[in-house]
N, C-alpha and C positions, 0 to 999 in steps of 0.2 A: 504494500500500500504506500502510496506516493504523501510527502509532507499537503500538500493539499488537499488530497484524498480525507485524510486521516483529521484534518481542519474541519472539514465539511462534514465529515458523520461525526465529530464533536459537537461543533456550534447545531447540526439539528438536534444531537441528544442533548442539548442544553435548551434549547427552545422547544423539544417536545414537555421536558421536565418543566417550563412556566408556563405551557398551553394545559397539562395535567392541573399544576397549583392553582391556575387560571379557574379551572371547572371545579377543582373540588373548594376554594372559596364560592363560588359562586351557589355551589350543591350548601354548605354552610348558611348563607345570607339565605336561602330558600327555606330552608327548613328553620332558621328565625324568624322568618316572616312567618310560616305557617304556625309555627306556636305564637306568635302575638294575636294574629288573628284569632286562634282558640282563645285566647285568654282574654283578649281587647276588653269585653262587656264585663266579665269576672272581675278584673283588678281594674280599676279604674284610677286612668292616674292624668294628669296634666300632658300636654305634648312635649315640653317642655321634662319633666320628669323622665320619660320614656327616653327621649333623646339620652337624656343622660344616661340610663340605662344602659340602653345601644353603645353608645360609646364607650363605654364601661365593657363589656361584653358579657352584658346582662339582658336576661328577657322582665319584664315588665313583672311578671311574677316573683324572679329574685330578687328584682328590686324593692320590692314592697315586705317580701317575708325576711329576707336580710335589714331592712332600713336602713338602706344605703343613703337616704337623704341624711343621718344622723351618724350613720359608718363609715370608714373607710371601703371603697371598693377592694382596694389596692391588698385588704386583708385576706378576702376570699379568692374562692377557686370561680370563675367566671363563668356563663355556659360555654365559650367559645373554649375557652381553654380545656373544658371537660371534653367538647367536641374534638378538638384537635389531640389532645393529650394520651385521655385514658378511654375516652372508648374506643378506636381503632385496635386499642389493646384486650377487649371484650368479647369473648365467642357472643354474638347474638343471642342467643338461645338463652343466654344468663341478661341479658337487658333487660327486661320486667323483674330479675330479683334486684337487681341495682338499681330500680329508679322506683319500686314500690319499698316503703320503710318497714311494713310487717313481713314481707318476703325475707328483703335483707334482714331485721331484727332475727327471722325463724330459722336464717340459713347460717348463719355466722355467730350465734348468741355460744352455742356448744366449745367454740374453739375462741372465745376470746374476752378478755374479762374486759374491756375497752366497750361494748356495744353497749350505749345506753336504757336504761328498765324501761320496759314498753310498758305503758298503764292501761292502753285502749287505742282504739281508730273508731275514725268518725265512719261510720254506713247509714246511708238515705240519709245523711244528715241530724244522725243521732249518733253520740257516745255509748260503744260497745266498750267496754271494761275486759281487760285480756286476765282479769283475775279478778274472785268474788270480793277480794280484800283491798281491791281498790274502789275507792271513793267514785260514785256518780254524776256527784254536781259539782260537775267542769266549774261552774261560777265560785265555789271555795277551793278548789285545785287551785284556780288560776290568782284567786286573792292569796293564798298559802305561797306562792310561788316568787308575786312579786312583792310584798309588804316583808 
């Protein structure tokens, strides 16, 4: 292979590699877009906020359940960064126990004394209690927790 040669199948495996990085940002901004629009009506938040969000590389929901108007973003893991980061690193088939918290709590609790005590999940919008010996009324849970 001639020095020209060997130029030319470089520089296009370098420009195939920014037309790849190209689409899978693009595959990213897409699927941020489609979870804001799921969430847009749920969290409601200022245009203004949201931007910040985004910038941040946050969706609109982690900016509200983190309170990143009162947090540093810069402390957390972002969703862009999970996107980019750790889930590529994820067999599929294990993504609903990583993004559901009683999957993970049930799947991880055995091998690790780090997983924090599950008390309950919320279904149809009611407080199911994952143990008879925890308390019902979320409204003194949630006083207990923060006074």
């Amino acid at each position: 292979m001639t020095d020209i040669e060997r130029k030319v199948v470089y520089g296009t495996y370098k420009a195939s590699k920014r037309v790849a990085s190209f689409f899978s940002t693009v595959a990213n901004v897409m699927q941020v877009i489609q979870r804001e629009h799921h969430f847009w009506d749920i969290y409601p938040l200022s245009f203004r906020e949201r931007a910040s969000a985004w910038r941040n590389g946050f969706t609109s929901r982690g900016y509200l359940l983190l309170e990143l108007d009162k947090n540093n973003p810069e402390k957390y893991l972002s969703y862009s960064q999970q996107a980019k980061r750790i889930y590529p690193g994820i067999n599929e088939e294990y993504m609903d126990v990583i993004e559901n918290k009683v999957a993970f709590h049930l799947s991880t609790a055995p091998y690790t004394d780090y997983v924090p005590e599950l008390v309950g999940y919320v279904r149809n919008g009611e407080f199911v209690p994952t143990s008879e010996h925890v308390e019902v009324n979320l409204i003194s849970m949630v006083d207990s927790v923060v006074t």
